[in-house]
C-alpha positions as a printed Julia matrix, in Angstrom:
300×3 Matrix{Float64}:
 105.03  -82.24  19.08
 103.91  -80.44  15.57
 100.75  -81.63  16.3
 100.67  -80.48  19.71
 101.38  -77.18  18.43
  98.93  -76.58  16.1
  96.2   -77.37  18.2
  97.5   -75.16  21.16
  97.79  -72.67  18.0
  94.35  -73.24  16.86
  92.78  -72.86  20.32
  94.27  -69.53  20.53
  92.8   -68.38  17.67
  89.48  -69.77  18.17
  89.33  -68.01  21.58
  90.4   -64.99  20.09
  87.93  -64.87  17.76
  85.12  -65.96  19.97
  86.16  -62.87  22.0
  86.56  -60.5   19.39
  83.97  -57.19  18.88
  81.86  -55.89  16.03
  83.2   -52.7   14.97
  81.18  -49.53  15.33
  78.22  -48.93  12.05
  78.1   -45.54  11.43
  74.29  -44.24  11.75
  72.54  -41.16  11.5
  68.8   -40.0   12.35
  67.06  -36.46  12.93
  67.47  -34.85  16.1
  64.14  -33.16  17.67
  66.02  -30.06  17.8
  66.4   -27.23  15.05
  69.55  -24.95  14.1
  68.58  -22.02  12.33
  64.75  -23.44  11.41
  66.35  -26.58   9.85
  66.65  -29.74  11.59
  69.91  -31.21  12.67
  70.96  -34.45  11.19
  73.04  -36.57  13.99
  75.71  -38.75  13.48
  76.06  -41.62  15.46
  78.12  -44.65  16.3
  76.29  -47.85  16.89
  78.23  -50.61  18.56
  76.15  -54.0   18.98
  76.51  -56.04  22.09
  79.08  -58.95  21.89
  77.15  -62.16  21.03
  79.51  -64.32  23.73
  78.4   -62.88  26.82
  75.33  -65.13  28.49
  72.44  -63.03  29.28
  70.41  -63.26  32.64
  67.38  -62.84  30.17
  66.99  -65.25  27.14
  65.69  -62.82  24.29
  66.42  -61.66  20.61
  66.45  -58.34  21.84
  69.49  -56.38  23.93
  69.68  -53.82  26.24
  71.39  -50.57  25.37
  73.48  -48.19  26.7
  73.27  -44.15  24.85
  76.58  -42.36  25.98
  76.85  -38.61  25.85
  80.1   -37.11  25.39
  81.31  -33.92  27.1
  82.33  -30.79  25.99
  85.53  -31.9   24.18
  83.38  -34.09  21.65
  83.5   -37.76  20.85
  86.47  -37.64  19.15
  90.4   -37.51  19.37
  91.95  -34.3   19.57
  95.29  -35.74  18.43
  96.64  -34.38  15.37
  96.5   -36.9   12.89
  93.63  -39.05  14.1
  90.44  -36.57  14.56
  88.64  -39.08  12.73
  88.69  -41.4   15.57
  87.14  -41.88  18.91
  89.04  -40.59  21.66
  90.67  -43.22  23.41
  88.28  -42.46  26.86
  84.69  -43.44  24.81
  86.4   -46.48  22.35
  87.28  -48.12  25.85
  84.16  -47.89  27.48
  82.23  -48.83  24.15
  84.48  -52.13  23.97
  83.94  -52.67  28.15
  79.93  -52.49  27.54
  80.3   -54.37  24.41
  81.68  -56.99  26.31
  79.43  -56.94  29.3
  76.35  -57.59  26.62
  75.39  -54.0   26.19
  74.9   -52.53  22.6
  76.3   -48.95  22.73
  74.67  -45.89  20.71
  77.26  -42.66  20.58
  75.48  -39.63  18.93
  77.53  -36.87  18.12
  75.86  -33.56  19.41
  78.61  -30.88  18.28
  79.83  -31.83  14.64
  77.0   -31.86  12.69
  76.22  -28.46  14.74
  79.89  -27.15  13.13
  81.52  -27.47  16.06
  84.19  -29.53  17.66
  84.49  -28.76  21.34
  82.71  -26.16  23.76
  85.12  -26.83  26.7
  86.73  -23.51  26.36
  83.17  -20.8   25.99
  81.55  -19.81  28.79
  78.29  -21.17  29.81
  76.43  -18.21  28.98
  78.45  -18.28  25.82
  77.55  -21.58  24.54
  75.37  -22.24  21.65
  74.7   -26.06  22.05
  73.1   -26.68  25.17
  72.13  -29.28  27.78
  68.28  -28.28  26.35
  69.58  -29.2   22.89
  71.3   -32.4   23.38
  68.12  -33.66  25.97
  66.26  -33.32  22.27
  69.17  -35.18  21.18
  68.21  -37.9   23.03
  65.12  -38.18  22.69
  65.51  -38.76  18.64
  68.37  -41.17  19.86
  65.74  -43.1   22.17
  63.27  -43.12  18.87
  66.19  -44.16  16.59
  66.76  -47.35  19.25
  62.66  -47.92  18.99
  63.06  -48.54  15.31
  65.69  -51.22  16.21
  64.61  -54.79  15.9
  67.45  -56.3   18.09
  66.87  -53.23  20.85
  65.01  -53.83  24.45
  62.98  -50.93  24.66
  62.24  -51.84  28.08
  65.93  -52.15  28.88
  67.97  -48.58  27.78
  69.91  -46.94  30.49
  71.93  -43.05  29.66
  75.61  -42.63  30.23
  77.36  -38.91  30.04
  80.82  -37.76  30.87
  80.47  -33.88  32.06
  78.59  -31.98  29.77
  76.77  -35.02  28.62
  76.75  -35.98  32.25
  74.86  -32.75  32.57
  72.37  -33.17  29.79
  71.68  -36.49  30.89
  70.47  -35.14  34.18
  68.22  -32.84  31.77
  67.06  -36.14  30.11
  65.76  -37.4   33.16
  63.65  -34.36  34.58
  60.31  -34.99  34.29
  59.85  -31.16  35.08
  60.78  -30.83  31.66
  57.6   -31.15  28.95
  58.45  -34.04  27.33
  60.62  -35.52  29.68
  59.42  -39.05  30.31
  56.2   -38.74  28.37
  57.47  -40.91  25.34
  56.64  -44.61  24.91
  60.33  -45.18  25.37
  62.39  -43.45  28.04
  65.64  -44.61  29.65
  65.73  -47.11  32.65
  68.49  -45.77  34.3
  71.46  -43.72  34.02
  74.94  -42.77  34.85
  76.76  -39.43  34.92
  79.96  -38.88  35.5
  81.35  -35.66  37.0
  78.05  -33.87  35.85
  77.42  -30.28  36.52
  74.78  -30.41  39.31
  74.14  -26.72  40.23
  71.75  -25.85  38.36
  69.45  -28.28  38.98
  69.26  -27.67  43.04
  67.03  -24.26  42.47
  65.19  -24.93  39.35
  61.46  -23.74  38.71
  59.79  -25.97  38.52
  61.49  -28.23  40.64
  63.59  -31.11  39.58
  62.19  -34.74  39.62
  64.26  -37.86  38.73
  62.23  -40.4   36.01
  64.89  -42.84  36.84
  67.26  -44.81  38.89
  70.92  -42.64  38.63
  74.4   -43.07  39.7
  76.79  -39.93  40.02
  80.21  -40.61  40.07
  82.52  -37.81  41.08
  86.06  -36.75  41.97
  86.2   -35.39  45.25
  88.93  -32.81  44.04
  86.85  -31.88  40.78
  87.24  -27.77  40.74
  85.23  -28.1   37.22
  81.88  -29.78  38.28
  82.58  -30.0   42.02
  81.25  -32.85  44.09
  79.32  -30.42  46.59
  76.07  -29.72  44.71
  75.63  -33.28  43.73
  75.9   -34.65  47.44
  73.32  -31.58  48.0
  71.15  -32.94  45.03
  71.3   -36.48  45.99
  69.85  -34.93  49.32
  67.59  -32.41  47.6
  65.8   -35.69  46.01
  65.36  -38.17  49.07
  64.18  -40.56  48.72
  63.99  -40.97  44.77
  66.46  -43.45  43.65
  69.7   -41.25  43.08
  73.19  -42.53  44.62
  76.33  -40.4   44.38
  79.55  -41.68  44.84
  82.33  -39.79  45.31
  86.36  -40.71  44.98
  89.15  -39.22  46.66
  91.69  -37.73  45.33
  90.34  -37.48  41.79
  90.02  -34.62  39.54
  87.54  -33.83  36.76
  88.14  -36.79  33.82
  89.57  -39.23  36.51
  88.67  -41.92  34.56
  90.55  -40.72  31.21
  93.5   -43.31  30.11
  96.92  -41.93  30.89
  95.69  -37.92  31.33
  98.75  -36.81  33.05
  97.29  -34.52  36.19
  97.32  -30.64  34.4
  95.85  -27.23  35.46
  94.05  -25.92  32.09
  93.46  -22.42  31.3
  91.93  -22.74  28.29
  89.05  -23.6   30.37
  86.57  -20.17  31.8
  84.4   -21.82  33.82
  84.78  -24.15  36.66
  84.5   -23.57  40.87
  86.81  -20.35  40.43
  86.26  -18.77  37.01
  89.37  -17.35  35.0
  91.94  -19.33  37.12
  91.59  -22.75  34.84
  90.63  -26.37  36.12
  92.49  -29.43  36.85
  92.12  -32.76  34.81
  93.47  -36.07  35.17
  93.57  -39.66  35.66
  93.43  -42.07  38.48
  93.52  -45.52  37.42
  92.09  -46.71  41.06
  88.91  -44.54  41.25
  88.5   -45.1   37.41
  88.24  -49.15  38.21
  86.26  -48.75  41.34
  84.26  -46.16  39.17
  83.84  -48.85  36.29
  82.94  -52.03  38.47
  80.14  -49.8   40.38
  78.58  -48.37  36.88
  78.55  -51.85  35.98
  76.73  -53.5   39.05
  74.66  -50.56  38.5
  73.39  -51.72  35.22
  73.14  -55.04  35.78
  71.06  -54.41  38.77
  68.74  -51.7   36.53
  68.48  -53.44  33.42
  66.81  -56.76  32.61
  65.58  -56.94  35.98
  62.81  -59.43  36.32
């Protein structure tokens, strides 16, 4: 019986371990952008793809996944842990981890002195989308410079404002848009802002393959002028899904549904936004983005 137990005891372990995830090297690397005529220095977190998950692709290097955190920042807002990611990015780092992905998570705001932007005004603000788009560019050079990357093989992921500014990253309008030797494969934004884009000179033109994935109730970045963008681009490859009865940050862990003042912008300005979770769209949400980049990436 002992014996029995051990090895029942010892299997347990050895599947744990086989399962378990590299924790995140902290990394940092220029940004193309400049802050009063001195170049920013970004932090980053690097998370390397599990080494358990069989590839479609046998090769020393991985694909890679950037994510771009919204205006709140990449990390915790709790009192007592602001030194750790918030619980919505440490999830989906672990989930790509585990699906093969390595995961790079720049930090636009701290190293600019700030923490969060959620509650200025767009006109206010004094990190843009056309800051953090230079952001990823030096974050796309960083991953060059990476002997276990696939260059051929990095898709974008943003949560509002970085779903936003990875809608920047993919304009070729823009000058240097697409024009480096490596440039994302595809992308994913949730609950971007989407406005903008619909009237701008010069027009808007998608580098890559995206996938928009929206709350239907959003009254921060509304689902309209994405469905209208997704139109605006026929047919470049651009597919926007959109869940019902889900608010901005739908696919936050346990974000009790709240109206927030705090916040000025939004579909009626002044009167605050709604945020929360729901645990249904966020898994349907999840399982698409994935199929999405295993579809994209490593493709033969």
């Amino acid at each position: 019986m002992y014996t029995r137990f051990a090895l029942l005891i010892g299997l347990l372990l050895a599947s744990s371990m086989a399962t378990a995830l590299d924790e995140p090297e902290k990394v940092s690397f220029p940004s193309l952008d400049q802050q009063n005529g001195q170049t920013v220095q970004l932090d980053a977190l690097w998370f390397r793809a599990s080494s358990n998950v069989a590839t479609t692709v046998t090769t020393a290097t991985t694909a890679t996944v950037i994510a771009l955190h919204g205006c709140g920042g990449l990390y915790s807002t709790r009192k007592g842990h602001e030194q750790e990611l918030n619980a919505r990015h440490n999830n989906m780092a672990r989930l790509l981890q585990e699906n093969g992905y390595n995961v790079l998570m720049p930090d636009s705001f701290r190293p600019r002195g700030v923490n969060s932007i959620c509650s200025s005004t767009y006109k206010s603000r004094d990190i843009s989308t056309n800051n953090r788009r230079l952001d990823v560019q030096a974050a796309l050079q960083w991953l060059g410079r990476q002997t276990t990357v696939d260059t051929k093989n990095i898709a974008l992921l943003g949560w509002s404002n970085g779903g936003s500014t990875t809608l920047n990253a993919l304009n070729t309008a823009n000058k240097a848009a697409g024009k480096d030797d490596i440039y994302p494969r595809a992308a994913v934004a949730f609950y971007p802002g989407c406005q903008g884009y619909l009237k701008a000179r010069p027009a808007y033109r998608l580098a890559s393959p995206l996938l928009i994935l929206i709350g239907a109730e959003d009254d921060w970045t509304p689902a309209a002028p994405c469905v209208s963008f997704e139109k605006m681009l026929a047919p470049s490859p651009v597919k926007v899904r959109v869940f019902a009865d889900s608010y901005h940050d739908f696919d936050a862990p346990d974000l009790p549904l709240r109206k927030r003042m705090d916040v000025p912008n939004g579909v009626h300005p002044g009167q605050g936004v709604t945020t929360g979770s729901n645990p249904e769209a966020k898994e349907l949400a999840y399982k698409e983005m994935l199929l999405f980049l295993k579809q994209q990436l490593n493709a033969k």
